[in-house]
C-alpha positions in Angstrom: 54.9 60.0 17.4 54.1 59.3 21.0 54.0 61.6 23.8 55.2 60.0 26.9 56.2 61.0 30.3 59.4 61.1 31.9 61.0 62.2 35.1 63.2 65.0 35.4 65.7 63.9 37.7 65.5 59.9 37.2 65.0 59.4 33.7 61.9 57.0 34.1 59.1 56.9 31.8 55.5 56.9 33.7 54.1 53.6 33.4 50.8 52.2 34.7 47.8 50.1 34.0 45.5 50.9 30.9 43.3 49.4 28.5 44.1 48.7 24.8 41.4 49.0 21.9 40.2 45.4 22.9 39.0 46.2 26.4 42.2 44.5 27.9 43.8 45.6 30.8 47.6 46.0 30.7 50.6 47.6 31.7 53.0 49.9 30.1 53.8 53.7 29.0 51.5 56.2 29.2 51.4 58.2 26.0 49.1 61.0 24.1 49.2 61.2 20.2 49.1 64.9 20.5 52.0 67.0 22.0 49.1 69.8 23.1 47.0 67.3 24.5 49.6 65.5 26.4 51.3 69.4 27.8 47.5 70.1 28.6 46.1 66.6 30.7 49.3 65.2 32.2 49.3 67.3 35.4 45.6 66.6 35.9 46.0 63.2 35.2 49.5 62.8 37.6 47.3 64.1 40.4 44.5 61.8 39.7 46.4 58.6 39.3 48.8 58.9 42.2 48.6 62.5 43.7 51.7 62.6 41.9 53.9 66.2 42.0 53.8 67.2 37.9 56.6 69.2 38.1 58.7 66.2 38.4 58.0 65.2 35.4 58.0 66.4 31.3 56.5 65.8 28.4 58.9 64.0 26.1 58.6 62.7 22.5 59.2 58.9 21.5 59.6 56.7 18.6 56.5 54.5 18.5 59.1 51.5 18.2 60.9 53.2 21.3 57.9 53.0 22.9 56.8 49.7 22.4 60.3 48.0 23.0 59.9 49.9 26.4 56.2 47.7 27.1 57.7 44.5 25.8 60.7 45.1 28.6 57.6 45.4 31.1 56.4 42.2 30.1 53.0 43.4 31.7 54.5 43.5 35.1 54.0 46.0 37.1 56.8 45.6 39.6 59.0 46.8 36.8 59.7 50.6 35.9 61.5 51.5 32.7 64.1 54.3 32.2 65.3 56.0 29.0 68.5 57.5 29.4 70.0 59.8 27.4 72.0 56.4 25.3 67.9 56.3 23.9 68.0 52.6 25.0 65.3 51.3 28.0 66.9 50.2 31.3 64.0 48.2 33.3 64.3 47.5 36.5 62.2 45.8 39.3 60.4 48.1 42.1 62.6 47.9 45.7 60.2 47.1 48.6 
């Protein structure tokens, strides 16, 4: 099962641009295969990426079908964030300016 994260207060799942197993870029959820390893790198990695606050955010467990319906919503756009609620269905919506 994926380990994704997901902000306390909002809901939203951290998404942001990566690169699959063929060397292409894309966009979509951040996630570790390992709960320890995900508990252990995310506030390292929250400050890196964005100088992001990491206690915001927790380490939460998804389906891997969860997760991937979440990065088809995305549709590689990354003016889109995606939210899981407690229903356990993704709301997407587009970044205000």
């Amino acid at each position: 099962m994926p380990y994704v994260l997901q902000h306390k207060t909002s809901q939203q799942i951290f998404t942001c641009t990566q690169v699959n197993h063929y060397g292409l870029a894309y966009y979509g959820v951040k996630f570790w295969s390992d709960l320890e390893e995900a508990e252990q790198q995310f506030p390292t990695f929250l400050h890196n990426m964005e100088g992001m606050d990491p206690d915001a955010w927790h380490v939460t467990e998804l389906a891997e079908s969860e997760m991937k319906l979440c990065n088809v919503k995305l549709k590689n756009d990354p003016n889109l964030h995606v939210f899981w609620p407690h229903t356990r269905k993704p709301e997407v919506r587009k970044l205000e300016k």
